[in-house]
DSSP file (Angstrom, degrees, kcal/mol; ACC not computed):
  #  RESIDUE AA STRUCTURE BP1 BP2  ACC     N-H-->O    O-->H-N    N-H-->O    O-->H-N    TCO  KAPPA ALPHA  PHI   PSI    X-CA   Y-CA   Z-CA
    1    1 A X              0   0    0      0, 0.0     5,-0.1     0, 0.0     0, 0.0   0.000 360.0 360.0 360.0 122.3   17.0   15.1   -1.5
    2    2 A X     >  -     0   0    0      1,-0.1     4,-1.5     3,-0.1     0, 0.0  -0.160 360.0-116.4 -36.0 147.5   14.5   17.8   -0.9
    3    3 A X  H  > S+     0   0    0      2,-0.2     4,-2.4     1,-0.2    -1,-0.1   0.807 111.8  45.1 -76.8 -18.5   11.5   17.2    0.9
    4    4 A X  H  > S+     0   0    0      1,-0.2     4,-1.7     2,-0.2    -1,-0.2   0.769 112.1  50.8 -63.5 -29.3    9.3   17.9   -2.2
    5    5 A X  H  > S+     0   0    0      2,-0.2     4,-0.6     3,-0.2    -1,-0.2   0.834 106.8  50.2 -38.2 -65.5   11.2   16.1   -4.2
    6    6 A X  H >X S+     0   0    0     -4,-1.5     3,-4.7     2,-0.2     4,-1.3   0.991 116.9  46.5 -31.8 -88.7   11.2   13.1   -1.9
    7    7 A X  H 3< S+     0   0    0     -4,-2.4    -2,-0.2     1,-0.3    -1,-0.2   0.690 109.1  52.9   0.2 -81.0    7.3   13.7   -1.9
    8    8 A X  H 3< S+     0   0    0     -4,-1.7     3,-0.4     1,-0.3    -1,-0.3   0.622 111.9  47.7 -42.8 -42.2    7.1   14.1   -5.7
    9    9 A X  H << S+     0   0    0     -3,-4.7     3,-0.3    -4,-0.6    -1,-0.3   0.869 111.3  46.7 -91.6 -27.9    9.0   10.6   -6.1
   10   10 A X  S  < S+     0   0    0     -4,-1.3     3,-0.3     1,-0.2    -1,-0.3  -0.010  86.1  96.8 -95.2  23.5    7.0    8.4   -3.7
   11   11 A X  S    S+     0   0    0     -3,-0.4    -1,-0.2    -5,-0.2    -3,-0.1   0.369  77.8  58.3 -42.6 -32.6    3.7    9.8   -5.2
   12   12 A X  S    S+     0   0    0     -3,-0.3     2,-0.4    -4,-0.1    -1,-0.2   0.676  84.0 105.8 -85.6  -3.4    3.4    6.9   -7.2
   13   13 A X        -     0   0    0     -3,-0.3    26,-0.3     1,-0.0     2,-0.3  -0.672  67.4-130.2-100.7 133.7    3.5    4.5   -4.1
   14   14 A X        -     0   0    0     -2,-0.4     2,-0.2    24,-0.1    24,-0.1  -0.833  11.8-140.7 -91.7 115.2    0.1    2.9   -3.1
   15   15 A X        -     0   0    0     -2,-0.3     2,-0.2     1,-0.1    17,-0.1  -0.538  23.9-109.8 -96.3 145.7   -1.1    3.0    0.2
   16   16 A X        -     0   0    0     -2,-0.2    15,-0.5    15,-0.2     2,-0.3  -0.445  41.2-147.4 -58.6 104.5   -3.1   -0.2    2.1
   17   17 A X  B     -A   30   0A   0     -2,-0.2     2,-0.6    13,-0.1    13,-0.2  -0.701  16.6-166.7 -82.6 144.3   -7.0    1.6    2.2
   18   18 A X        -     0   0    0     11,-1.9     2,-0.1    -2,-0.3    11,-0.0  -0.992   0.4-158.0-124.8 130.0   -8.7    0.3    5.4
   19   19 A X        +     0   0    0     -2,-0.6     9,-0.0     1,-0.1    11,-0.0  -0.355  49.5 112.6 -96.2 176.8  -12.5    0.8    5.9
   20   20 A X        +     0   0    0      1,-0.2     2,-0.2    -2,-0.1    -1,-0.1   0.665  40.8 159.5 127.6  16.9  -14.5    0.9    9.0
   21   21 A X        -     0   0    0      5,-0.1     2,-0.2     2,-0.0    -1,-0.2  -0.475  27.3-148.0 -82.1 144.2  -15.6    4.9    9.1
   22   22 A X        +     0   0    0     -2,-0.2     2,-0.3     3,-0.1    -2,-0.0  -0.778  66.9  13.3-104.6 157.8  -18.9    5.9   11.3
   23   23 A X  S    S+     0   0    0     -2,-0.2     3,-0.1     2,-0.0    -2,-0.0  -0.482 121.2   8.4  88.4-152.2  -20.7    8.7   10.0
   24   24 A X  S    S-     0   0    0     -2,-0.3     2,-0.5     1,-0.1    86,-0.0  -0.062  88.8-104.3 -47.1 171.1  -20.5   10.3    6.7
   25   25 A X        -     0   0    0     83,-0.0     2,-0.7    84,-0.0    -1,-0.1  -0.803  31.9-128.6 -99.6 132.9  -18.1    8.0    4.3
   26   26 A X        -     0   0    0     -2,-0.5     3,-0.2     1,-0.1    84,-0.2  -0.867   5.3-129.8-118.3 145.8  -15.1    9.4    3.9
   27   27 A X  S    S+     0   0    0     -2,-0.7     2,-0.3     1,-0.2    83,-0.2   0.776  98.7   5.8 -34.3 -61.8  -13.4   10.0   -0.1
   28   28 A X  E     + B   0 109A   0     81,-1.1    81,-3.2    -3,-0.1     2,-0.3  -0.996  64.0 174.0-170.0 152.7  -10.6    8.2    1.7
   29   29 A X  E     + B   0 108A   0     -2,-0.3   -11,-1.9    79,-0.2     2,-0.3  -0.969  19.7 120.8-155.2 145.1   -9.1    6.4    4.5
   30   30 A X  E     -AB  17 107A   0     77,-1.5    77,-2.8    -2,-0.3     2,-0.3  -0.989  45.1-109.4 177.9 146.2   -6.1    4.6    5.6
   31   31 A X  E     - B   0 106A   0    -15,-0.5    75,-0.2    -2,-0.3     2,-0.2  -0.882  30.0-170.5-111.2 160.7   -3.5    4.2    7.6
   32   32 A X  E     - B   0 105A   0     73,-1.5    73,-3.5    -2,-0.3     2,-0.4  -0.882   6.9-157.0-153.3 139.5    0.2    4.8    6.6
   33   33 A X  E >   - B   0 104A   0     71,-0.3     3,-1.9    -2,-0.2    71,-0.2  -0.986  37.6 -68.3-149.4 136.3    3.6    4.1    8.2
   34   34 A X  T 3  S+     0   0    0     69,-2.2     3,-0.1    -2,-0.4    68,-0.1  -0.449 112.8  32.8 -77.3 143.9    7.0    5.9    7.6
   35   35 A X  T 3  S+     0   0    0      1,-0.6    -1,-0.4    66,-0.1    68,-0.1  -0.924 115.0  73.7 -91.9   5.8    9.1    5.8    5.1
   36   36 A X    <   -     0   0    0     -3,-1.9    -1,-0.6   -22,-0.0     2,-0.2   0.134  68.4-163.9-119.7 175.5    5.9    5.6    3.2
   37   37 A X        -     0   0    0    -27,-0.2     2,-0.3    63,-0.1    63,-0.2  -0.631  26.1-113.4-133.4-175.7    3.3    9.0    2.8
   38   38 A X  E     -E   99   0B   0     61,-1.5    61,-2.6    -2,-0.2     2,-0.7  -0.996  28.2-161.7-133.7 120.0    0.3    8.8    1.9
   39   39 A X  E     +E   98   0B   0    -26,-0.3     2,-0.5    -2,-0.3    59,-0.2  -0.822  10.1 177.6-131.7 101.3   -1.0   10.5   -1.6
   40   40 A X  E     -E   97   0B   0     57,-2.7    57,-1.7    -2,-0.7   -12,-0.1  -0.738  17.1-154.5-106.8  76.2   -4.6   11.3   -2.5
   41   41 A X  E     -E   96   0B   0     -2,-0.5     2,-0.5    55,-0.3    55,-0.2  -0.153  24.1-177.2  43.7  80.8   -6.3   13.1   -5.8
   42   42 A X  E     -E   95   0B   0     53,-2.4    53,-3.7    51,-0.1     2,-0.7  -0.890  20.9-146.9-148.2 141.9   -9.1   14.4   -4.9
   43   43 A X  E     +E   94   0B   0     -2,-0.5     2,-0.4    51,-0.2    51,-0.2  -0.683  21.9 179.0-107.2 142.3  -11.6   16.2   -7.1
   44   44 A X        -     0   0    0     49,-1.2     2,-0.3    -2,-0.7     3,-0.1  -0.990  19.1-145.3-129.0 128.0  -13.3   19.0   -5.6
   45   45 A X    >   -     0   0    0     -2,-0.4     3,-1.5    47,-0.2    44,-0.2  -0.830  48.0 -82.7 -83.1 125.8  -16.2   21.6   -7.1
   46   46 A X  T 3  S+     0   0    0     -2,-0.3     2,-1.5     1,-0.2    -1,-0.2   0.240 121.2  26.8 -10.9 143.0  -16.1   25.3   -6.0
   47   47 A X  T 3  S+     0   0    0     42,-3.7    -1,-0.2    -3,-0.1    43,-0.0  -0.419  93.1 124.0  83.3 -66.4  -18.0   25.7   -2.5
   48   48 A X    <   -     0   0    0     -3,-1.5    41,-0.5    -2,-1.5     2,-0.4   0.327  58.2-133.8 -12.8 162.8  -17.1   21.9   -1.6
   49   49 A X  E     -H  112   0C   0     63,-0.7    63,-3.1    39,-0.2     2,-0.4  -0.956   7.4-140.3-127.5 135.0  -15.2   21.6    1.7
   50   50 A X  E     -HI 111  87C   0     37,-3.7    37,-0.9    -2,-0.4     2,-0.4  -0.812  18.4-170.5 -67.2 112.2  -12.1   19.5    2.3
   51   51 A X        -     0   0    0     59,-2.1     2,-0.6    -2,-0.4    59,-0.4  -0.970   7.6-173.7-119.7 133.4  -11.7   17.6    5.6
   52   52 A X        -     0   0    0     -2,-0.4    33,-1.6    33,-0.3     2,-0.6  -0.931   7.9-160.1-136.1 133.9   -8.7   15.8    6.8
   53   53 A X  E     -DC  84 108A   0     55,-1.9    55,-0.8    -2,-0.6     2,-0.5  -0.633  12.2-171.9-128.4  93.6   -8.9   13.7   10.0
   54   54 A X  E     +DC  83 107A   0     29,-1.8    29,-0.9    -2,-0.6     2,-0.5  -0.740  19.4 174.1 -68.5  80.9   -5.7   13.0   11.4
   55   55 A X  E     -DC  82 106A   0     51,-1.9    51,-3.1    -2,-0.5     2,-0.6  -0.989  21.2-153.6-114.8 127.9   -4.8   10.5   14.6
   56   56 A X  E     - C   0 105A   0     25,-3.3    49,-0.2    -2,-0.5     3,-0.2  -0.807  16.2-177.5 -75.2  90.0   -0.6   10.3   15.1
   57   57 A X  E     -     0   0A   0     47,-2.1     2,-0.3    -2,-0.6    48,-0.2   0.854  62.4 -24.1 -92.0 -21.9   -0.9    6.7   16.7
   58   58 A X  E    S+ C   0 104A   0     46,-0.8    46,-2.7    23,-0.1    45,-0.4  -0.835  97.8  72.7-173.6 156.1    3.1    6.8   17.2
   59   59 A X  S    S-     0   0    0     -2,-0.3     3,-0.1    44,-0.3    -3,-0.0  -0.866  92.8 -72.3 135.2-175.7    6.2    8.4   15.9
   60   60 A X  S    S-     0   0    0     -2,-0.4     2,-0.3     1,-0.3    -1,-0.2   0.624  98.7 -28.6 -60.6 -45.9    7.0   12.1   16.6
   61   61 A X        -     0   0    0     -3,-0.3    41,-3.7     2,-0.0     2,-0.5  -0.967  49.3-124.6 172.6 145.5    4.6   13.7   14.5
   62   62 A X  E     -F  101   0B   0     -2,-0.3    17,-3.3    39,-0.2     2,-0.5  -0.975  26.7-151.0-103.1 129.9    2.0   13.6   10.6
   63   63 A X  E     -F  100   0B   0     37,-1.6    37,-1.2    -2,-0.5     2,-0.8  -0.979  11.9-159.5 -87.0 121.3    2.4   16.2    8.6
   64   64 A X  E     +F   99   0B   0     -2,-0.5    13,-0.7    35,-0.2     2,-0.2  -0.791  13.3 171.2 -89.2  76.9   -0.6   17.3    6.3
   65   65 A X  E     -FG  98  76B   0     33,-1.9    33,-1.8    -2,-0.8    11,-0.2  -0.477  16.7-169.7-109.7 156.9   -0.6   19.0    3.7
   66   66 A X        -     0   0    0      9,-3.2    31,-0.1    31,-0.2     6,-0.1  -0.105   9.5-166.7-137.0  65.1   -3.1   19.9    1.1
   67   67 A X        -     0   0    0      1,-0.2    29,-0.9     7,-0.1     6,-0.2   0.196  19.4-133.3-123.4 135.9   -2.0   21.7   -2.3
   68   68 A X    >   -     0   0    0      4,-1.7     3,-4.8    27,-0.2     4,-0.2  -0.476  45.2 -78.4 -90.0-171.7   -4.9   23.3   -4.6
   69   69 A X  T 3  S+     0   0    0     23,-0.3    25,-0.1    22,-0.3    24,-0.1   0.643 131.5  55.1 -64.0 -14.4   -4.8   22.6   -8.1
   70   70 A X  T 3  S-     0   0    0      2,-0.1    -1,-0.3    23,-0.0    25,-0.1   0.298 119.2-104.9 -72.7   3.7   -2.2   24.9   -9.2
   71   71 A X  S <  S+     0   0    0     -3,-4.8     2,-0.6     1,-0.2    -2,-0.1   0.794  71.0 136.8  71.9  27.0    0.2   23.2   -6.5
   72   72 A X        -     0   0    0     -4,-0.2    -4,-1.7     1,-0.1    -1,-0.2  -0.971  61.1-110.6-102.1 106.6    0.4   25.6   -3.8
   73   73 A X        +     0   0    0     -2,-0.6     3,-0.1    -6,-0.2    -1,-0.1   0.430  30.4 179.6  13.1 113.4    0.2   24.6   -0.1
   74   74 A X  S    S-     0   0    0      1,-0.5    -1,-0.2    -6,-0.0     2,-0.2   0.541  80.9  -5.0-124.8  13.4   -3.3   25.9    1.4
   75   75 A X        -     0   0    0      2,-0.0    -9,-3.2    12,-0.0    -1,-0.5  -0.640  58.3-168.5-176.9 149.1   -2.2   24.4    4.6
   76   76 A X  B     -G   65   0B   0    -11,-0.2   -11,-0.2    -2,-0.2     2,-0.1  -0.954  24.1-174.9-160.1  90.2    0.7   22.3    5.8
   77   77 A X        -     0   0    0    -13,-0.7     2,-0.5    -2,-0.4   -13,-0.1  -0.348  19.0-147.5 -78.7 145.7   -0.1   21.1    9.2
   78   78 A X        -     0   0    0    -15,-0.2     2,-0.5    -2,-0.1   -15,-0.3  -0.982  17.3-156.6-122.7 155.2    2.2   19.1   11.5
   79   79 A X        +     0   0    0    -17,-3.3   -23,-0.2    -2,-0.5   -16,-0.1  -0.417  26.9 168.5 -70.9  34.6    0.3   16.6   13.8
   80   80 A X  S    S-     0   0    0     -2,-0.5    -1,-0.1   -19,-0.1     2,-0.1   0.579  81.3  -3.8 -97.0   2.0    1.8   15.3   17.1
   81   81 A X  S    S-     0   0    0      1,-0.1   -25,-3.3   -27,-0.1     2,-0.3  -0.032 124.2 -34.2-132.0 -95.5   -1.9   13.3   18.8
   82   82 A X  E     +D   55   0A   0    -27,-0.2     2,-0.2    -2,-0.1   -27,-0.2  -0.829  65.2 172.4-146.9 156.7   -5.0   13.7   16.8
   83   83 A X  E     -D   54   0A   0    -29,-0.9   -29,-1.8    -2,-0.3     2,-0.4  -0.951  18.7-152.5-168.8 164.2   -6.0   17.4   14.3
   84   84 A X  E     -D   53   0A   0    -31,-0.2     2,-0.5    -2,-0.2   -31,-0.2  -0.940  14.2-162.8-158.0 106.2   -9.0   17.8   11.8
   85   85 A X        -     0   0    0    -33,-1.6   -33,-0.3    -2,-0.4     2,-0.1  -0.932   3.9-168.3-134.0 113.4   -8.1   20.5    9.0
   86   86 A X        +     0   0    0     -2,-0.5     2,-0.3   -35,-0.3   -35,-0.2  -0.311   8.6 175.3 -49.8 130.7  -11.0   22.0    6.9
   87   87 A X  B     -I   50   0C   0    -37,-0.9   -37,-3.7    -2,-0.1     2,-0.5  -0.823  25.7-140.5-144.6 134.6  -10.3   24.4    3.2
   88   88 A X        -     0   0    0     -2,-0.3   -39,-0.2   -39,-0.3     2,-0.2  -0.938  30.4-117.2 -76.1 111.7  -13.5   25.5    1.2
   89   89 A X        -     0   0    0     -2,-0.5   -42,-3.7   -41,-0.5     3,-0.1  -0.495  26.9-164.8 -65.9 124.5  -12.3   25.0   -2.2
   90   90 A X  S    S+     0   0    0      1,-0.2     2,-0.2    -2,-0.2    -1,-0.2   0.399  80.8  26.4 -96.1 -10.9  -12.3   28.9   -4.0
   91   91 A X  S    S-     0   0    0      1,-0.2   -22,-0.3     2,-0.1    -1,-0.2  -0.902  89.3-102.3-175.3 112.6  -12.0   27.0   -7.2
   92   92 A X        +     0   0    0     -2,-0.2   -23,-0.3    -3,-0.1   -47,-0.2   0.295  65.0  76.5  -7.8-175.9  -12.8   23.6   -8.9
   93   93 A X  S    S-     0   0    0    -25,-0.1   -49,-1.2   -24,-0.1     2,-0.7   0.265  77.4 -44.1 102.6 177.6  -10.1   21.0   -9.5
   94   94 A X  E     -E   43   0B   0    -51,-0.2     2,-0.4   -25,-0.1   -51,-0.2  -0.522  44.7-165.3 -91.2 128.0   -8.0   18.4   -8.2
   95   95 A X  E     -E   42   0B   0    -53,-3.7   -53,-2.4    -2,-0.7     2,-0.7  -0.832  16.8-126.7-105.0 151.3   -6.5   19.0   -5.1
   96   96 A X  E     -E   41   0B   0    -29,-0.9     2,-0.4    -2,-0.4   -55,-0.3  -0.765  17.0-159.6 -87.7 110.9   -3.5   16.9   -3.7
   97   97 A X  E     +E   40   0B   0    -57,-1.7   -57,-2.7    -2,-0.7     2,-0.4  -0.984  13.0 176.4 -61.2 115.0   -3.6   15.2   -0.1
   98   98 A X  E     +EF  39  65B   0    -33,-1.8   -33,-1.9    -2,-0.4     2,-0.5  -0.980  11.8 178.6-103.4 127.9   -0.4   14.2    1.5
   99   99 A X  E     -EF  38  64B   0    -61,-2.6   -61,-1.5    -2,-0.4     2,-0.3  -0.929  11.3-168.1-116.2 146.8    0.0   12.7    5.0
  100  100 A X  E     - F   0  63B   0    -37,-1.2   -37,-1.6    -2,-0.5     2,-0.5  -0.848  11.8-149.5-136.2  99.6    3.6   11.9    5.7
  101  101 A X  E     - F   0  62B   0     -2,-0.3   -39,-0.2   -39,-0.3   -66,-0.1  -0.481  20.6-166.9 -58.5 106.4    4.0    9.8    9.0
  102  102 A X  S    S-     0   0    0    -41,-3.7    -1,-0.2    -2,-0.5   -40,-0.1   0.984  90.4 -11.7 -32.3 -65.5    7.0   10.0   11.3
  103  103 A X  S    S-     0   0    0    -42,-0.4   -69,-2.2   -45,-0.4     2,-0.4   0.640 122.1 -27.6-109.1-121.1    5.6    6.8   12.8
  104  104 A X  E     +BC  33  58A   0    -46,-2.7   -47,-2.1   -71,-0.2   -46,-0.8  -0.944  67.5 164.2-108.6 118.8    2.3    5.2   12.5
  105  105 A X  E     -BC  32  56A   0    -73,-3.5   -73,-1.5    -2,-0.4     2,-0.3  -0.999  18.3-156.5-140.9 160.0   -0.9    7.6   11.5
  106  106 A X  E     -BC  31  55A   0    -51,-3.1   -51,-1.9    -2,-0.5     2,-0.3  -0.883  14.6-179.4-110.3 162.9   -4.1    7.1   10.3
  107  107 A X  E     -BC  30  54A   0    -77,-2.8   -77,-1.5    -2,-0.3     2,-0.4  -0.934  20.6-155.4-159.3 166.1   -6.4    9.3    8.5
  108  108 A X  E     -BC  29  53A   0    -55,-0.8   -55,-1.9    -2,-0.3     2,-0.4  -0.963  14.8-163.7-141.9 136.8  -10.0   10.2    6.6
  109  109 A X  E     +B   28   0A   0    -81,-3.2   -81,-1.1    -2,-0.4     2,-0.2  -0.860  12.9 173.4-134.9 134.5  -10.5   12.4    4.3
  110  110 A X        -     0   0    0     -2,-0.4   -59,-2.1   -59,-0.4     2,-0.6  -0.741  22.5-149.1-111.2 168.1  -14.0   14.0    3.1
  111  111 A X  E     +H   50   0C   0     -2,-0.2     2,-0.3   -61,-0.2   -61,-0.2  -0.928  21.3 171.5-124.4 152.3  -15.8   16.4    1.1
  112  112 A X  E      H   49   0C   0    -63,-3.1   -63,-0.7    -2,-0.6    -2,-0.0  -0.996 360.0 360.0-141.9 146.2  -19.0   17.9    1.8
  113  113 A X              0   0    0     -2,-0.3    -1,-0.1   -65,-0.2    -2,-0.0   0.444 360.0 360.0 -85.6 360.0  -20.9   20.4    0.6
C-alpha cells in the first residue's frame, strides 16, 4: 500500500491529546507512537501562520507534513531530534496536519496571527 493511501486510511484514527504547553496554547498537542500518525484539521484564515513543533523522542525519524486545502504538500519535513516548521496561509481554509512517527514523537501545533 502507498504511503498516501496508508495515510488516507488511518485518518480516521484518534490520537491520545496530552496537555501541559508553556506559552501560547497550542490548536493541538500530543504525542503519537508508530504504527499510529497523527491527523489534525485545522482551520486557518489568510495571513494566519501555521506552526508545528516537533521532538522525535525515539525511532529513526517524524515525518511532517502539512497539505493546504486543496491537498497539496506545502512542506513535508522528515524529523530525526527536535524541528519547528512555519507556512503563512496564502488562502483561507482547512489545512491537514500529519505527523507520522517511526518511534515515539510528540508534537504542538499553533496558529498565530
Amino acid at each position: 500500500m502507498k504511503r498516501r493511501e496508508y495515510l488516507g486510511c488511518v485518518s480516521i484514527m484518534s490520537v491520545t491529546m496530552l496537555s501541559g504547553c508553556s506559552g501560547l496554547d497550542a490548536e493541538e498537542s500530543g504525542t503519537v507512537r508508530a504504527p499510529d500518525d497523527a491527523l489534525h484539521n485545522i482551520d486557518v484564515e489568510q495571513g494566519q501562520t501555521i506552526r508545528v513543533e516537533i521532538d522525535n523522542r525515539e525511532g529513526f525519524a517524524t515525518d511532517v507534513i502539512l497539505e493546504d486545502p486543496g491537498g497539496n504538500d506545502v512542506f513535508n519535513e522528515i524529523v530525526e531530534t527536535e524541528g519547528s516548521f512555519t507556512h503563512t496561509a496564502e488562502q483561507s481554509g482547512v489545512f491537514r496536519v500529519i505527523i507520522f512517527p517511526d518511534g515515539t514523537a510528540s508534537y504542538e501545533i499553533y496558529i498565530e496571527d
